[in-house]
C-alpha positions as CSV (number, residue, x, y, z in Angstrom):
1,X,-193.0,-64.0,-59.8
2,X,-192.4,-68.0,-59.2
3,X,-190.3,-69.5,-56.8
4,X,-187.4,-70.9,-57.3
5,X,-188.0,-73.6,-54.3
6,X,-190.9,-75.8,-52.7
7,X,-190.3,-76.4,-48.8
8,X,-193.1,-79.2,-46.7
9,X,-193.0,-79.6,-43.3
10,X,-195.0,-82.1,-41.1
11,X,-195.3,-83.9,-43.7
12,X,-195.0,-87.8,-43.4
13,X,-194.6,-91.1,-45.8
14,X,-192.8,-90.9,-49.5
15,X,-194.7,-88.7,-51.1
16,X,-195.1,-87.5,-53.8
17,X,-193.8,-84.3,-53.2
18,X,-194.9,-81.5,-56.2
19,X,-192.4,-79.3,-57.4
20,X,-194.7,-77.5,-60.0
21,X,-195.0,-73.8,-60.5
22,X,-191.3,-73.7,-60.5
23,X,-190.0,-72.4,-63.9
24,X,-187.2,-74.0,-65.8
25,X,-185.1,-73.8,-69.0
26,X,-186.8,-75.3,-71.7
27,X,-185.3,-77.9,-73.3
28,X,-183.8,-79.4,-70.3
29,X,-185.0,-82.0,-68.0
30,X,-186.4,-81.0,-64.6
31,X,-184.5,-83.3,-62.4
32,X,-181.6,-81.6,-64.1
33,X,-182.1,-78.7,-62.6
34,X,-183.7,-79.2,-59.1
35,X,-182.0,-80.6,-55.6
36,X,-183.7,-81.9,-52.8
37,X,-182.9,-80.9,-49.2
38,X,-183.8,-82.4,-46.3
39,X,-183.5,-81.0,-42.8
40,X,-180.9,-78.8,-44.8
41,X,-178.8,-81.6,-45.9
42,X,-178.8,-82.1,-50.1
43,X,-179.9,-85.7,-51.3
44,X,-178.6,-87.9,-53.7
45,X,-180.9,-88.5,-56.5
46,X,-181.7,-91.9,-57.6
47,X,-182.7,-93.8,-61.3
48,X,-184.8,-96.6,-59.4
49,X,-186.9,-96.6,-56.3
50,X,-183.6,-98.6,-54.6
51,X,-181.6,-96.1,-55.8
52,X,-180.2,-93.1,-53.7
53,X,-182.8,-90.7,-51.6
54,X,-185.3,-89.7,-53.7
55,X,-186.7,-90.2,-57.8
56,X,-188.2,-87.8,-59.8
57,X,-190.8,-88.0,-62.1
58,X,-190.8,-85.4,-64.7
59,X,-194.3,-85.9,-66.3
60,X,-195.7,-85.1,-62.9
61,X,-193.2,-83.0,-61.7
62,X,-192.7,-84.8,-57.9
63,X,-190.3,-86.4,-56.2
64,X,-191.1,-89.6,-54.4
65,X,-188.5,-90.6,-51.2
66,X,-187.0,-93.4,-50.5
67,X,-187.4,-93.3,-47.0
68,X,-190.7,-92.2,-45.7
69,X,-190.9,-88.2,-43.7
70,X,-191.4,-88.1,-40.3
71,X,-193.6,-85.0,-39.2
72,X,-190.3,-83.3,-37.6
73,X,-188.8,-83.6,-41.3
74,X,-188.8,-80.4,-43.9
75,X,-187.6,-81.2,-47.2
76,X,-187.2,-78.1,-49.9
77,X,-187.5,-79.1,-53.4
78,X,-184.6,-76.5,-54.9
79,X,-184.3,-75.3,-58.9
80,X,-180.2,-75.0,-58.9
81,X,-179.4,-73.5,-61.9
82,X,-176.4,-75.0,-64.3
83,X,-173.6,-71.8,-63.4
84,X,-170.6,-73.6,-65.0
85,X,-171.5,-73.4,-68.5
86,X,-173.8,-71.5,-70.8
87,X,-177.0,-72.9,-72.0
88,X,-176.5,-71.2,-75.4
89,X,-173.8,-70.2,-77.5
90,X,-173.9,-67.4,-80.1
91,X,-171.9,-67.6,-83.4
92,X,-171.4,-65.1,-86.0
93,X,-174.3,-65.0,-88.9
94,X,-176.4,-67.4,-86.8
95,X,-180.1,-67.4,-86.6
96,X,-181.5,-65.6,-83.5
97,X,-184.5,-66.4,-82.2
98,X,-187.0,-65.7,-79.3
99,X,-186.5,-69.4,-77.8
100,X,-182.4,-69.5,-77.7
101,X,-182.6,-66.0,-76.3
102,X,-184.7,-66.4,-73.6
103,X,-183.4,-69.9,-73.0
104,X,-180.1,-67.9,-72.5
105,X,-181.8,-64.9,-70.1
106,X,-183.5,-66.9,-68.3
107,X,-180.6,-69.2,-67.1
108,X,-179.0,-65.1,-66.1
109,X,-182.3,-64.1,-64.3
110,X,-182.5,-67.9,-62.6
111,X,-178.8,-67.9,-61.4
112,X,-179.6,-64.0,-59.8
113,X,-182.8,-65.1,-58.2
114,X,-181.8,-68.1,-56.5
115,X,-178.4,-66.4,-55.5
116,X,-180.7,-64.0,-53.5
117,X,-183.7,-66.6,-52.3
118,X,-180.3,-69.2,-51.1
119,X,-178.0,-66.6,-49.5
120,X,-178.7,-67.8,-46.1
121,X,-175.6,-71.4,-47.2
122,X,-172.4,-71.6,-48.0
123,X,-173.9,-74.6,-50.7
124,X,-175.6,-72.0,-52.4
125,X,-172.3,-70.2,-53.4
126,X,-171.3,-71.3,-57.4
127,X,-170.0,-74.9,-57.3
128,X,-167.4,-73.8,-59.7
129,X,-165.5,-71.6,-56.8
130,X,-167.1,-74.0,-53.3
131,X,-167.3,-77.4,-53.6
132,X,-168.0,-79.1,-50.4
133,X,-169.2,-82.7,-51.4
134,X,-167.4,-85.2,-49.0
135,X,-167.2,-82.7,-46.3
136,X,-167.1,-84.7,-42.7
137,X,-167.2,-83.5,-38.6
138,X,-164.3,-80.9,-38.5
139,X,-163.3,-80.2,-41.8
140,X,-163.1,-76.2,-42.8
141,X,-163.2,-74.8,-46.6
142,X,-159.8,-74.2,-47.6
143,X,-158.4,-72.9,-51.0
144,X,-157.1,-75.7,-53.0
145,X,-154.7,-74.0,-56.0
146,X,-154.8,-77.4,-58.0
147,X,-158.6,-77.4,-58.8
148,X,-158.8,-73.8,-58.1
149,X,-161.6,-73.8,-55.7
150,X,-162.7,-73.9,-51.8
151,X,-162.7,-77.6,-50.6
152,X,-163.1,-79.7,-47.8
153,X,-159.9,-79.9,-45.9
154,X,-157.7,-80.0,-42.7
155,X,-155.9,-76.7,-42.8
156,X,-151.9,-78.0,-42.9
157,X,-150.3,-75.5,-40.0
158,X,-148.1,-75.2,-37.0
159,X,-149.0,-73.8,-33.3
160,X,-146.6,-70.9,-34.1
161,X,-148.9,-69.5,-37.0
162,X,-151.4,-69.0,-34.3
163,X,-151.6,-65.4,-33.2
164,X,-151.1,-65.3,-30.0
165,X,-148.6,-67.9,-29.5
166,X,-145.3,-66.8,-29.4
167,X,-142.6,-69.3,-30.0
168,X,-139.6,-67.1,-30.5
169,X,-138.0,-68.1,-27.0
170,X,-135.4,-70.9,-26.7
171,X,-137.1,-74.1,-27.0
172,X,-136.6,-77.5,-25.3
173,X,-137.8,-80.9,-24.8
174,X,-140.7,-81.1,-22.0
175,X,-141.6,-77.1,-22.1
176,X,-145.4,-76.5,-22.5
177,X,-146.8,-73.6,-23.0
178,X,-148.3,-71.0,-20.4
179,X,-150.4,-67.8,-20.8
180,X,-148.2,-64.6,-20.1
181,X,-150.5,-62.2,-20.0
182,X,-150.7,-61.6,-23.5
183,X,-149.8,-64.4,-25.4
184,X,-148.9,-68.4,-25.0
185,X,-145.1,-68.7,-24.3
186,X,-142.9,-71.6,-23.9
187,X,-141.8,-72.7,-20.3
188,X,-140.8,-75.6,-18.3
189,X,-142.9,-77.9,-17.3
190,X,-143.3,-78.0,-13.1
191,X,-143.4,-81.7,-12.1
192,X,-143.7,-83.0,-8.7
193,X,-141.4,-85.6,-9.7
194,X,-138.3,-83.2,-10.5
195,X,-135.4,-83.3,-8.0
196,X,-136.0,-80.0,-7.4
197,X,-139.4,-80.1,-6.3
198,X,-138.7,-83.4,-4.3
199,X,-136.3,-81.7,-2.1
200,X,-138.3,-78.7,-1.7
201,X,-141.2,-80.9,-0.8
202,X,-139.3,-83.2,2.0
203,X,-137.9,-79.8,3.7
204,X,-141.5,-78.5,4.4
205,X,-143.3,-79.0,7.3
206,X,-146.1,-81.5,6.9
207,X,-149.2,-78.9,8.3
208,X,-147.8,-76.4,5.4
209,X,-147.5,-79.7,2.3
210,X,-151.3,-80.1,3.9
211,X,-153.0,-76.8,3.2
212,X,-150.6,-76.2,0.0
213,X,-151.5,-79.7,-1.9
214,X,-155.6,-79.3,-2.0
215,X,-155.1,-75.2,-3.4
216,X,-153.4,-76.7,-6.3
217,X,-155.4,-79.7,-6.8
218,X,-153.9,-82.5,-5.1
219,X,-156.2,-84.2,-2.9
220,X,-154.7,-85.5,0.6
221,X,-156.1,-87.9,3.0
């Protein structure tokens, strides 16, 4: 059984890279259906040797960089199999033959074998459910109902949806929150400038303010 991938490593300059001995649909061209990875992030494919990260040539079948390998470089040469439409469609009284049938088995048979060979990335997951072009530093795949699919995202939330900060208590300007034990809580926030603590702080006895100020962090002279 063939492939469904090509990976090089330590390799260096443009190329070409071969992707041949991996089986396609017929009747569909090559560059179609493959991707090209490097150091597991998917390149853009260009029309022109100016043109985004790599060409392909399908008489050959290899892909020539834009940008020359260095040996710490692996690039994977990926068939990616259309899952968002079929490749054939059946009508009543048509003509069957052995070419539209396979065409449409083997685009079933393609889409099982590289689900198993990629299971390792979320990228490998159907594009019609995750779609995480444009994802940046940060981001997290949340469910968008508009488009009906997992995108990129900044989760919209507030600190009370976290579980184990508890928010219930009366709330005020200036609180923070402090651990309790078993959850964050809302309290007041201890300043050394608060009336409070100024008149606490001028009633005790400077050898006492000297050992207590360094055990909470305040450095002294």
């Amino acid at each position: 059984m063939s492939l469904p991938y090509k990976i090089y490593t330590t390799q260096t300059g443009v190329g070409p890279f071969s992707f041949s001995g991996i089986v396609f649909i017929t009747g569909k061209p090559a560059a179609d259906q493959i991707k090209v990875y490097k150091n597991d992030v998917k390149l853009i494919r260009g029309v022109g040797i100016a043109d985004g990260d790599y060409t392909v040539q399908e008489t050959g079948q290899t892909i020539t960089m834009r940008v020359a390998l260095i040996s710490s470089d692996t690039i994977e040469i990926r068939r990616e199999t259309d899952d968002l439409e079929r490749s054939v469609i059946f009508s009543d009284g048509a003509k069957l033959s052995a070419s539209t049938l396979n065409k449409s088995l083997d685009q079933l048979f393609f889409l099982i074998q590289e689900k198993s060979f990629y299971s390792t990335s979320i990228e490998e997951f159907p594009s019609s459910l995750i779609d995480i072009d444009g994802i940046t530093g940060r981001n997290v795949i949340i469910w968008e109902a508009a488009q009906q699919q997992f995108v990129p995202g900044q989760p919209a939330m507030s600190i009370n949806e976290l579980n184990d900060v508890n928010t219930s208590f009366i709330q005020a300007t200036g609180q923070v929150l402090a651990w309790s034990g078993t959850s964050w809580t809302p309290t007041s926030n201890v300043s050394f400038n608060s009336p409070r603590i100024l008149l606490l702080l001028e009633r005790v006895p400077l050898v006492m303010l000297l050992r207590f100020l360094p055990a909470v962090g305040i450095p002294t002279l």
